[in-house]
PDB file of N, CA, C and O in Angstrom:
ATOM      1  N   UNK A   1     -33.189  37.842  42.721  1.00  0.00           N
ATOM      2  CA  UNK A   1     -32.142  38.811  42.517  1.00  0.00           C
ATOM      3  C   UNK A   1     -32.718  40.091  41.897  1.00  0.00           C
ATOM      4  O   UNK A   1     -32.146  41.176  42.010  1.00  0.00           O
ATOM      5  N   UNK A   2     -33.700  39.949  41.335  1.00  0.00           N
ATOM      6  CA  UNK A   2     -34.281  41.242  40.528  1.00  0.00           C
ATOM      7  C   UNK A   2     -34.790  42.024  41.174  1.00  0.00           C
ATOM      8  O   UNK A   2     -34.672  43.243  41.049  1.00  0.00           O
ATOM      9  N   UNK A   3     -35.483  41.405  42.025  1.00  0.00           N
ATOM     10  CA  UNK A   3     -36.688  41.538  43.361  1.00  0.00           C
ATOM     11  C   UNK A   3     -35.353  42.495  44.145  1.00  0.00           C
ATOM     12  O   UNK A   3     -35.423  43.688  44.443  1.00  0.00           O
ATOM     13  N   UNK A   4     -34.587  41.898  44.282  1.00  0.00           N
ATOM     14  CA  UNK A   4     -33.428  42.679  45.453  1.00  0.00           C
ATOM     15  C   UNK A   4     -32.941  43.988  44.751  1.00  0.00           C
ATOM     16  O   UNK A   4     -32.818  45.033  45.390  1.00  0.00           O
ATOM     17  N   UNK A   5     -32.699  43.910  43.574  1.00  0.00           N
ATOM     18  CA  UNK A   5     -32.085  45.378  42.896  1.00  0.00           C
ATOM     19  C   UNK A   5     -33.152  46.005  42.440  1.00  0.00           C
ATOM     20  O   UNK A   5     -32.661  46.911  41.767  1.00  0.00           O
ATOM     21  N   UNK A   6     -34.302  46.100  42.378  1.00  0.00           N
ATOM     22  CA  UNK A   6     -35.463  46.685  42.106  1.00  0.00           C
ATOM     23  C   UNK A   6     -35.336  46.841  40.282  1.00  0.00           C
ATOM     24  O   UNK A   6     -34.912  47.769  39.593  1.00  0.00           O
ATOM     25  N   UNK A   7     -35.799  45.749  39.981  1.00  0.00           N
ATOM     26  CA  UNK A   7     -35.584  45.835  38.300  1.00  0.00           C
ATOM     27  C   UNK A   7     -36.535  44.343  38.033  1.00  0.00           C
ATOM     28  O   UNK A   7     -37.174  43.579  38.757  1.00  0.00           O
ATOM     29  N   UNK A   8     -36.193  44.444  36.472  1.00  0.00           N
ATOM     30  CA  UNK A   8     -37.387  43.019  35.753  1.00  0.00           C
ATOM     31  C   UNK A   8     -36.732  42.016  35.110  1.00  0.00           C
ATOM     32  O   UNK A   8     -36.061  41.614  36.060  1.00  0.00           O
ATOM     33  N   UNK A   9     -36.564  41.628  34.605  1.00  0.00           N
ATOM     34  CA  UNK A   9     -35.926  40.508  34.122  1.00  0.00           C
ATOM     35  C   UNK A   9     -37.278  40.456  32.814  1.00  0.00           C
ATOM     36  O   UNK A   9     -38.466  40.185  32.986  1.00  0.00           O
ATOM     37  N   UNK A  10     -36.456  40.874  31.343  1.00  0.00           N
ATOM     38  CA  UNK A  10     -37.626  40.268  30.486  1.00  0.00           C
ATOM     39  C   UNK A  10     -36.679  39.932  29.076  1.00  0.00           C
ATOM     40  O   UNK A  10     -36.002  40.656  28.347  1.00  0.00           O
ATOM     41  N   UNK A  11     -36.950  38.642  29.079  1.00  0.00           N
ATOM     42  CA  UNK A  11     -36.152  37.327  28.559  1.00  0.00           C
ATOM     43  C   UNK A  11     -36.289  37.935  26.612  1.00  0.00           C
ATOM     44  O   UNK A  11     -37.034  38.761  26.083  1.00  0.00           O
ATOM     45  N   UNK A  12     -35.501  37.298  26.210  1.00  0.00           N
ATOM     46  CA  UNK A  12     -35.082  37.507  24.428  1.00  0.00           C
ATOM     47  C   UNK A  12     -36.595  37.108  24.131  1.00  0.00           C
ATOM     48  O   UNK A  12     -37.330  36.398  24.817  1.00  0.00           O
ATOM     49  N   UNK A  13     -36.863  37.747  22.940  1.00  0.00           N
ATOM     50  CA  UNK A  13     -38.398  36.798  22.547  1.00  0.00           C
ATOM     51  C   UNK A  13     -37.748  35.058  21.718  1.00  0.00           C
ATOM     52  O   UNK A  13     -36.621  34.580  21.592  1.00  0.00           O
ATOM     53  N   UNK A  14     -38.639  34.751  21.463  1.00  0.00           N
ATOM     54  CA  UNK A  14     -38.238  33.623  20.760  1.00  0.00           C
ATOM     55  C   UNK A  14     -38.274  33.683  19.678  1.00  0.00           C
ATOM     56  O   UNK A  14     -39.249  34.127  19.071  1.00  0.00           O
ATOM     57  N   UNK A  15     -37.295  33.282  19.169  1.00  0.00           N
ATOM     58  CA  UNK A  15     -37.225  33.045  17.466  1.00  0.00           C
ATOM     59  C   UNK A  15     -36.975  34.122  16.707  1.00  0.00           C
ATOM     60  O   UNK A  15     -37.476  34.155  15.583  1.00  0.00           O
ATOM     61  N   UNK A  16     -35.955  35.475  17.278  1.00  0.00           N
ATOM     62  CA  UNK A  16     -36.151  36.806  17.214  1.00  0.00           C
ATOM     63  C   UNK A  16     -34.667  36.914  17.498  1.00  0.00           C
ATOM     64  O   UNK A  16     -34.341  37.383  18.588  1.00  0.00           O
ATOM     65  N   UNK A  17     -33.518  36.451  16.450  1.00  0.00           N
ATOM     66  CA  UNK A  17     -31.920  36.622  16.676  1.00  0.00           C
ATOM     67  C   UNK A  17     -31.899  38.093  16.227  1.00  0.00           C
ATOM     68  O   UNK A  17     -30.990  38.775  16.701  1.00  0.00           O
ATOM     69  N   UNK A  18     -32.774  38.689  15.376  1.00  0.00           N
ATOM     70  CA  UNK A  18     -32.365  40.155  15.397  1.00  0.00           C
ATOM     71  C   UNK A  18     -32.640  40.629  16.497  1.00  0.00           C
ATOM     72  O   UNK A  18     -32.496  41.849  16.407  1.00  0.00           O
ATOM     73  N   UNK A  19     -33.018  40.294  17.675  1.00  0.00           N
ATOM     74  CA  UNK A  19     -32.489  41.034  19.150  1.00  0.00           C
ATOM     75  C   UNK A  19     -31.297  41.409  19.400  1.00  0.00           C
ATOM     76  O   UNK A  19     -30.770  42.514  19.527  1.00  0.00           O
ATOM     77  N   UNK A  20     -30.822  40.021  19.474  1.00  0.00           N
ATOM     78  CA  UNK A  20     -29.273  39.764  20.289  1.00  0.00           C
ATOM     79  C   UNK A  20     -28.432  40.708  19.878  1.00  0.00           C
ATOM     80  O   UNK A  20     -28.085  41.600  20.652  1.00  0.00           O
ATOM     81  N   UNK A  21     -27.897  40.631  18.349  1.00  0.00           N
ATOM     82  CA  UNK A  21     -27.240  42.252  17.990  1.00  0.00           C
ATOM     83  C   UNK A  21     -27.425  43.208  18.603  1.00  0.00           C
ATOM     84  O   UNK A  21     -26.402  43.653  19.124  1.00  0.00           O
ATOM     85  N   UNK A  22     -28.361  43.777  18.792  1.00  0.00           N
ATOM     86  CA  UNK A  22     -28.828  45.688  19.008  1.00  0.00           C
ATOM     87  C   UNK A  22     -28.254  45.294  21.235  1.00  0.00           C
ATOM     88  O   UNK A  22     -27.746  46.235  21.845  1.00  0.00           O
ATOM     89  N   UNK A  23     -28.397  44.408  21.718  1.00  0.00           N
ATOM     90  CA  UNK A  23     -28.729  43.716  23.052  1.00  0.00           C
ATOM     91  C   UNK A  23     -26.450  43.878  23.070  1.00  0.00           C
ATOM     92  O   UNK A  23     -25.788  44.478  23.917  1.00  0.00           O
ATOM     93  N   UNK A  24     -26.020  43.256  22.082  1.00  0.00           N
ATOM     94  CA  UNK A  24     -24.537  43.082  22.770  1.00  0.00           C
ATOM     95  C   UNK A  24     -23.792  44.136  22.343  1.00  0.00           C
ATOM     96  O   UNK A  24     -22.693  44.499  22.763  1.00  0.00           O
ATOM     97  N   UNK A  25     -24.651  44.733  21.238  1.00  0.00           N
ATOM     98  CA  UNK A  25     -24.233  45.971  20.513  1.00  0.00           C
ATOM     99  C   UNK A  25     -24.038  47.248  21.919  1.00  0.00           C
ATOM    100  O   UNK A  25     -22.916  47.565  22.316  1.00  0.00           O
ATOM    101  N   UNK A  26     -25.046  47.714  22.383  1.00  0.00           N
ATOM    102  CA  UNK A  26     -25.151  48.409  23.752  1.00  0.00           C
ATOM    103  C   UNK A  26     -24.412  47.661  24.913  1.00  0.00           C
ATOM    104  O   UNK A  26     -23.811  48.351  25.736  1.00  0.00           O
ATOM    105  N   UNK A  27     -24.414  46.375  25.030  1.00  0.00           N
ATOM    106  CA  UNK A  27     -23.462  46.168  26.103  1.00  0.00           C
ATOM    107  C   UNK A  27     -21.650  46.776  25.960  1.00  0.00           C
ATOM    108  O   UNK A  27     -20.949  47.057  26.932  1.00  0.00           O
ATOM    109  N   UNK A  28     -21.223  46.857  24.514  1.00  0.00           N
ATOM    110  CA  UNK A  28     -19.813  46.848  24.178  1.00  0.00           C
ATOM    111  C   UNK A  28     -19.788  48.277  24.149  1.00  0.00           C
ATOM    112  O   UNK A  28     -18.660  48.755  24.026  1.00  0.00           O
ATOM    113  N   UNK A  29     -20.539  48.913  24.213  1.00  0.00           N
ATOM    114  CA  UNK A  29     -20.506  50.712  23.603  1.00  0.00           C
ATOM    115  C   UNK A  29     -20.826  50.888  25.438  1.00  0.00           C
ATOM    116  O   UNK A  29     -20.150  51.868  25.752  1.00  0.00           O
ATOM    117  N   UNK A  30     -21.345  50.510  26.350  1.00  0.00           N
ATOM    118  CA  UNK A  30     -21.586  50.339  27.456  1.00  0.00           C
ATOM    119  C   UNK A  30     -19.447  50.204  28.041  1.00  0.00           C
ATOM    120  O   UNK A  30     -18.698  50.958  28.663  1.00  0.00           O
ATOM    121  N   UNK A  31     -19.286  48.874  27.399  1.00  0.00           N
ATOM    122  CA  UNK A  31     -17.650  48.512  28.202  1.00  0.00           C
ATOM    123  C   UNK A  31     -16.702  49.436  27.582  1.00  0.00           C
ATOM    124  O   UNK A  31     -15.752  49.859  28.242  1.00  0.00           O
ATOM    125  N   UNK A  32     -16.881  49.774  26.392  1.00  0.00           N
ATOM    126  CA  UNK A  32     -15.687  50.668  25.775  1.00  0.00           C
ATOM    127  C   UNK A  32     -16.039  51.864  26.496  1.00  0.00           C
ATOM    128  O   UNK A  32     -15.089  52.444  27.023  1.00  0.00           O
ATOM    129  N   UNK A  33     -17.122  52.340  26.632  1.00  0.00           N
ATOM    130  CA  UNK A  33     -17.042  54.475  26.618  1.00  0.00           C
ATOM    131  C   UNK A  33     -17.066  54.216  28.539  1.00  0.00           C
ATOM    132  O   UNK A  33     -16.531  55.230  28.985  1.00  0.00           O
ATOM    133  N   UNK A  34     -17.481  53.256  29.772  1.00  0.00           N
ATOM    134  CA  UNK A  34     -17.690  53.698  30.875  1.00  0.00           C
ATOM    135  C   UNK A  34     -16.691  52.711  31.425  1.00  0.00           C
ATOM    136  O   UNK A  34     -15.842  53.219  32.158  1.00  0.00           O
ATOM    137  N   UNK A  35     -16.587  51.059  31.179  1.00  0.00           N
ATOM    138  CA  UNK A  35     -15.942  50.023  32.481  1.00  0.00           C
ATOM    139  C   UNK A  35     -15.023  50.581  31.626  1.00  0.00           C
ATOM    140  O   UNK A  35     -15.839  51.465  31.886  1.00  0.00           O
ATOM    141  N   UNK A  36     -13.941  51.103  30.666  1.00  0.00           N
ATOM    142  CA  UNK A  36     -12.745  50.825  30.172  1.00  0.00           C
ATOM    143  C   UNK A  36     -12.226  52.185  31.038  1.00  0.00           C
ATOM    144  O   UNK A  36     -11.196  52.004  31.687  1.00  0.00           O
ATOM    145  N   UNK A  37     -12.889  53.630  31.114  1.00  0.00           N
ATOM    146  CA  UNK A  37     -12.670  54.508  31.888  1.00  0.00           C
ATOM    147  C   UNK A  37     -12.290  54.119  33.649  1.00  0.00           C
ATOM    148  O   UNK A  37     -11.514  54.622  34.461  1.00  0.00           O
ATOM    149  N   UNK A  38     -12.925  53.378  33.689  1.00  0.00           N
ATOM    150  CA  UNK A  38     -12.957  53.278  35.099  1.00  0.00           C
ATOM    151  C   UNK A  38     -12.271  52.594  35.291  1.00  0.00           C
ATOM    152  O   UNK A  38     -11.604  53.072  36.208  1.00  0.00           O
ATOM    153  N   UNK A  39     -11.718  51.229  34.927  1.00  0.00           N
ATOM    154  CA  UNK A  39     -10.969  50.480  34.983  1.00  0.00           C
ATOM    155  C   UNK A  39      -9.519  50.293  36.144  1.00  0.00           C
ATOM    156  O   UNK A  39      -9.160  49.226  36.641  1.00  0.00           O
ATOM    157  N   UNK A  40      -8.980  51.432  36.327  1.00  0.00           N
ATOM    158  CA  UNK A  40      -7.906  51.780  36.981  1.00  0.00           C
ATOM    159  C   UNK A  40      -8.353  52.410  38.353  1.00  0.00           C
ATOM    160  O   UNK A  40      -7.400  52.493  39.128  1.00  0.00           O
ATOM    161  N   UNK A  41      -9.300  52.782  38.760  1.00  0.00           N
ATOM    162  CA  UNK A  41      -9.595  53.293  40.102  1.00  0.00           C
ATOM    163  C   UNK A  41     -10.141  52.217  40.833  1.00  0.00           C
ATOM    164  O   UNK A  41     -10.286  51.046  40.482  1.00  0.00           O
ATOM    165  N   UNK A  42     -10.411  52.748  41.855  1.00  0.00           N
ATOM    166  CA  UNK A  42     -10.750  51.591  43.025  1.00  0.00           C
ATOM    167  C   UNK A  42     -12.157  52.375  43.740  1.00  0.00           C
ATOM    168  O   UNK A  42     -12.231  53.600  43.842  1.00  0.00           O
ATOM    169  N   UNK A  43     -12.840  51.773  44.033  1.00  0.00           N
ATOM    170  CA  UNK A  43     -14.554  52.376  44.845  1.00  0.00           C
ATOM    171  C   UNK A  43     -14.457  51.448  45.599  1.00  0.00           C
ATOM    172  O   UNK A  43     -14.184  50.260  45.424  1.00  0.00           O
ATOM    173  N   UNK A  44     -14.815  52.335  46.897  1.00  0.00           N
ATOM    174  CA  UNK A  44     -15.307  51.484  48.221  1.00  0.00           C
ATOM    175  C   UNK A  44     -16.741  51.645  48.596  1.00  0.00           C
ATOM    176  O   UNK A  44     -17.340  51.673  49.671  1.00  0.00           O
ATOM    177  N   UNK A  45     -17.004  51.720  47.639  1.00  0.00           N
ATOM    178  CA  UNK A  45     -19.141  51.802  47.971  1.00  0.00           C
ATOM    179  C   UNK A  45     -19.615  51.659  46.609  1.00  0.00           C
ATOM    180  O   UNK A  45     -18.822  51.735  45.671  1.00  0.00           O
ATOM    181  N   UNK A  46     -20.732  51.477  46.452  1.00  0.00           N
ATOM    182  CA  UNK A  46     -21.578  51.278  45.076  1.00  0.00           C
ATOM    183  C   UNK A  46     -21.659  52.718  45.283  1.00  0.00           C
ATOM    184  O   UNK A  46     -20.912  53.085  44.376  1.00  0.00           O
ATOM    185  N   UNK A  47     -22.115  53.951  45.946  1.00  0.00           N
ATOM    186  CA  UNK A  47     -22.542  55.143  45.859  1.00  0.00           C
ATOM    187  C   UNK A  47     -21.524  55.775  45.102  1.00  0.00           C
ATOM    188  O   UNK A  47     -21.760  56.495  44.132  1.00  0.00           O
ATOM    189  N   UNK A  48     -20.165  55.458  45.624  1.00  0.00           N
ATOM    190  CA  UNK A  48     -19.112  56.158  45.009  1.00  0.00           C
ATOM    191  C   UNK A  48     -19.041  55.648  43.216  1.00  0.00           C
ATOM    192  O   UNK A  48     -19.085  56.439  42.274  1.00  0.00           O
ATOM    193  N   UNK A  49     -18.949  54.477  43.133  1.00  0.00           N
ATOM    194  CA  UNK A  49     -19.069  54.024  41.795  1.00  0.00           C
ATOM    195  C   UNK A  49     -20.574  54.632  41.133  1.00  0.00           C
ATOM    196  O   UNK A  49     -20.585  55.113  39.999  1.00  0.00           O
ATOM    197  N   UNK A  50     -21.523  54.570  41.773  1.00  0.00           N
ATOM    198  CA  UNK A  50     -22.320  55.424  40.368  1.00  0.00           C
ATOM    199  C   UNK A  50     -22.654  56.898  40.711  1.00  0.00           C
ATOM    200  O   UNK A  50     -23.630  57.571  40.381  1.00  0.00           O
ATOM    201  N   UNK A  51     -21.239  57.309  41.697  1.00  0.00           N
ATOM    202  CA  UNK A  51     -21.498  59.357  40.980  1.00  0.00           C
ATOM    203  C   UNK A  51     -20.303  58.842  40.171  1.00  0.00           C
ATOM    204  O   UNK A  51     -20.350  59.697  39.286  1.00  0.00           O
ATOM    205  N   UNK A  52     -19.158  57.985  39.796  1.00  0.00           N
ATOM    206  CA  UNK A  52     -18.079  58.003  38.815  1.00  0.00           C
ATOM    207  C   UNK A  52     -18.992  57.845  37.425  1.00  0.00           C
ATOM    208  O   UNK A  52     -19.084  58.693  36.537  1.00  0.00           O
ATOM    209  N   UNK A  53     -19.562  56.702  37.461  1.00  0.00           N
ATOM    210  CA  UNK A  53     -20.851  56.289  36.934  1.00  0.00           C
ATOM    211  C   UNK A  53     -21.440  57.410  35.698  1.00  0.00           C
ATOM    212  O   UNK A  53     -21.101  57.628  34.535  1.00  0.00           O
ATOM    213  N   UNK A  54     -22.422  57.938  36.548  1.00  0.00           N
ATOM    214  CA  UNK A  54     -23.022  58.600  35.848  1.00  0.00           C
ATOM    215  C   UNK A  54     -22.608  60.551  34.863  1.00  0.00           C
ATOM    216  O   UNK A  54     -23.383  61.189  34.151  1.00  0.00           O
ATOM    217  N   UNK A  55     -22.100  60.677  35.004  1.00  0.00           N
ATOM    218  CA  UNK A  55     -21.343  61.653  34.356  1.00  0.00           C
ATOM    219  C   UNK A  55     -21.493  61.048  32.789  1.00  0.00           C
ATOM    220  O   UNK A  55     -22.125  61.386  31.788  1.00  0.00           O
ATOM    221  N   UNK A  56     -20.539  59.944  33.143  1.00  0.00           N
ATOM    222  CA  UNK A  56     -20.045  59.053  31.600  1.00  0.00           C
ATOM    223  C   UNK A  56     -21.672  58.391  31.017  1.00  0.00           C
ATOM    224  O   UNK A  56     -21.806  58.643  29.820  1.00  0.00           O
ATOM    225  N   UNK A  57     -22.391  57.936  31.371  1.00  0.00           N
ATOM    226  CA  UNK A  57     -23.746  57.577  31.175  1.00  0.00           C
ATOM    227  C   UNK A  57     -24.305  58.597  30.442  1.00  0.00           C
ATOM    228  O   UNK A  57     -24.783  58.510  29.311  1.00  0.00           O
ATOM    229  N   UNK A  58     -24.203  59.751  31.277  1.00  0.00           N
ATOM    230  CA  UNK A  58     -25.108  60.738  30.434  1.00  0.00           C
ATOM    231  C   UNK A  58     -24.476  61.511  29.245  1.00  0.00           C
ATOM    232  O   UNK A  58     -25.076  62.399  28.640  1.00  0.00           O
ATOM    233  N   UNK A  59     -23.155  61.078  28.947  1.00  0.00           N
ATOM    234  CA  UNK A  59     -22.567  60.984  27.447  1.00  0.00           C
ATOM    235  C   UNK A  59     -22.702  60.289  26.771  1.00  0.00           C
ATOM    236  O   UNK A  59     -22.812  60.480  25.560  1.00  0.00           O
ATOM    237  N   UNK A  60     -22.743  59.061  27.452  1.00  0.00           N
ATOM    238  CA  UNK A  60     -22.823  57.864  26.132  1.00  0.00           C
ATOM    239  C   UNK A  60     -24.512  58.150  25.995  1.00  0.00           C
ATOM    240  O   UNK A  60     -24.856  57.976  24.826  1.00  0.00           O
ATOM    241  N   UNK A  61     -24.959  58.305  26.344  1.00  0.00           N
ATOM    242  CA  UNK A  61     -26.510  58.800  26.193  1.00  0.00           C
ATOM    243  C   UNK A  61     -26.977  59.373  25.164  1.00  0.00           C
ATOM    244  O   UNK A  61     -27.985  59.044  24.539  1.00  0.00           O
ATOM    245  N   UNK A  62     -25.954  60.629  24.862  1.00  0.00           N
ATOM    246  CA  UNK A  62     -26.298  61.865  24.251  1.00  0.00           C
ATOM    247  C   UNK A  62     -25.623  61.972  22.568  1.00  0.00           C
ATOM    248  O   UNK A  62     -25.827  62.653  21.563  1.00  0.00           O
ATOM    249  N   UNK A  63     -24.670  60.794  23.016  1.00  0.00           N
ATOM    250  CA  UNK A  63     -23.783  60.332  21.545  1.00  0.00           C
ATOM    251  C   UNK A  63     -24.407  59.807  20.406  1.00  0.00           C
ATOM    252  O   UNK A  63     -24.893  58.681  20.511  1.00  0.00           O
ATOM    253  N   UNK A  64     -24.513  60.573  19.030  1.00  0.00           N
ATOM    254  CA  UNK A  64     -25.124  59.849  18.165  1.00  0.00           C
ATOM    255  C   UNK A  64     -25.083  59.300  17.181  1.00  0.00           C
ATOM    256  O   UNK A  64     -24.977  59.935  16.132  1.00  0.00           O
ATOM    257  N   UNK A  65     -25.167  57.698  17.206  1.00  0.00           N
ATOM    258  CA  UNK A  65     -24.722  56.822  16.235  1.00  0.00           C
ATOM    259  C   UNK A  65     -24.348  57.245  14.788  1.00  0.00           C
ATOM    260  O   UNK A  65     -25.069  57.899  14.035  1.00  0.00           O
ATOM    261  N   UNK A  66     -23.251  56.823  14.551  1.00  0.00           N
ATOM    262  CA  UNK A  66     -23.390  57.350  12.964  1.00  0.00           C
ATOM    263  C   UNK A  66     -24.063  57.267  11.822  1.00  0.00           C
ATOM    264  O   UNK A  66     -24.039  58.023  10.850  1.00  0.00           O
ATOM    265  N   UNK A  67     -24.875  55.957  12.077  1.00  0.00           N
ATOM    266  CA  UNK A  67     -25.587  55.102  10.991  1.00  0.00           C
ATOM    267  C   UNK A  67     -27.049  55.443  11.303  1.00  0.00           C
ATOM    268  O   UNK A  67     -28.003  55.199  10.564  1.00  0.00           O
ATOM    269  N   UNK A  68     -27.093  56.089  12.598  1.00  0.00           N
ATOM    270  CA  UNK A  68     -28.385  56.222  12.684  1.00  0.00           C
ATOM    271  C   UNK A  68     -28.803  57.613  13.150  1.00  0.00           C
ATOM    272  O   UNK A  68     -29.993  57.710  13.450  1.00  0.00           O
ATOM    273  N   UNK A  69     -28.072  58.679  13.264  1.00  0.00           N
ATOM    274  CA  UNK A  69     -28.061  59.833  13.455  1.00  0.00           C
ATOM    275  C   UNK A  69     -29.266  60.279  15.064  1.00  0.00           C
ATOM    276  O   UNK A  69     -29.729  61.416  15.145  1.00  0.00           O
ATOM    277  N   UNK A  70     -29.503  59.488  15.868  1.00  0.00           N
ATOM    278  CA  UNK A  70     -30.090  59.792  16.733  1.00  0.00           C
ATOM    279  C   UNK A  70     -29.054  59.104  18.082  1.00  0.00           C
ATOM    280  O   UNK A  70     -28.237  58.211  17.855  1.00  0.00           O
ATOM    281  N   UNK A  71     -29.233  59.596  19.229  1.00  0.00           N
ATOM    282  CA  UNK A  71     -28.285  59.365  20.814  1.00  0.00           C
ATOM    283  C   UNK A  71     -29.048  57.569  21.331  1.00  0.00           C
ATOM    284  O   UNK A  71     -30.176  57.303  21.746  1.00  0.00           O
ATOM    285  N   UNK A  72     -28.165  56.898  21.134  1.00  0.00           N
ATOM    286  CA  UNK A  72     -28.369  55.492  22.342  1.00  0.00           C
ATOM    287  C   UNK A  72     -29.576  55.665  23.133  1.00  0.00           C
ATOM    288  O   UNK A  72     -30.293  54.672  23.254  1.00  0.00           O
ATOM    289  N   UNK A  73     -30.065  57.176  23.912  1.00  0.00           N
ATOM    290  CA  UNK A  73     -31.107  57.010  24.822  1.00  0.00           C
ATOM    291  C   UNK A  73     -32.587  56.456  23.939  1.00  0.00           C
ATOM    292  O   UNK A  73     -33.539  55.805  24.370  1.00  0.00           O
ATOM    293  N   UNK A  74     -32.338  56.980  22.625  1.00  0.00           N
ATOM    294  CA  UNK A  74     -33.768  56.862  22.244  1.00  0.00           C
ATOM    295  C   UNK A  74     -33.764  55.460  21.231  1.00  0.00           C
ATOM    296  O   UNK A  74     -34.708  55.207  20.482  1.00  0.00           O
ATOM    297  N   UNK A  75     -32.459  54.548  21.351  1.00  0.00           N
ATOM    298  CA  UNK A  75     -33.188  53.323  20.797  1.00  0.00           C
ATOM    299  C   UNK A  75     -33.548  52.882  21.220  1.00  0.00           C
ATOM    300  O   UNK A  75     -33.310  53.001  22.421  1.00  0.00           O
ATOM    301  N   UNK A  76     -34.643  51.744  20.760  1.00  0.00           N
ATOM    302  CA  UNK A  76     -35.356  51.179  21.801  1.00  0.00           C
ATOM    303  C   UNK A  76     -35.174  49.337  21.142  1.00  0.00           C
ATOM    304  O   UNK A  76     -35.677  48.404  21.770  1.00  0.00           O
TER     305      UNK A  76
END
């Protein structure tokens, strides 16, 4: 499946639960600021869904945490 969407697959380390936070933390700031927008429309192509897509991406991008005073793009 990775192979098909052109991407990697690279697994939690082990023994390393301070991952998972920062990992579901970006997934929910991911569902609140872009799937909750979108939510109500309908796309008949993946193309159409990521020009809706990306607009909102490159906000939540640029937004910067309060606690940490730098934009989502540059945590790592």
């Amino acid at each position: 499946m990775a192979m098909h969407y052109g991407t990697i697959i690279i697994p939690a380390r082990a023994a390393k639960p301070k991952d998972k936070p920062k990992v579901e933390n970006a997934v929910q700031i991911v569902e609140r600021r872009i799937l909750a927008k979108l939510r109500k429309h309908i796309f008949f192509s993946i193309c159409e869904l990521n020009q809706a897509i990306e607009p909102l991406l490159k906000e939540v991008n640029h937004v910067s945490f309060q606690k940490l005073d730098q934009p989502l793009s540059t945590i790592h």
